[in-house]
C-alpha positions, 0 to 999 in steps of 0.5 A: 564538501568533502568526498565522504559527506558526497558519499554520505548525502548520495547514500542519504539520497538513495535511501529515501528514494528507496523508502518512498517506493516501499511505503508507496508499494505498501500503500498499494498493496493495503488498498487491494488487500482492503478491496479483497476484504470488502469483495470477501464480505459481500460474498459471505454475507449475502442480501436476501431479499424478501418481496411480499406478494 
């Protein structure tokens, strides 16, 4: 292999390291902003509950 095509698979290597970290990041910041969303909701739609007496 010559120098360029180390140079070009190092490069190729790094790159997809660095893309899976980011979706991988992504991925994380989604769940939380998901988990934010349904802590939201419950907030704003409050249960009442009715008891009959």
């Amino acid at each position: 292999m010559s120098s360029v095509q180390h140079l070009r698979e190092f490069i190729r290597e790094r790159l997809t390291a660095a893309a899976e970290e980011i979706f991988s990041e992504v991925e994380k910041t989604i769940v939380r902003y998901e988990e934010d969303v349904r802590l939201l909701g419950t907030c704003w739609k409050p249960q009442i509950n009715t008891t009959r007496i």
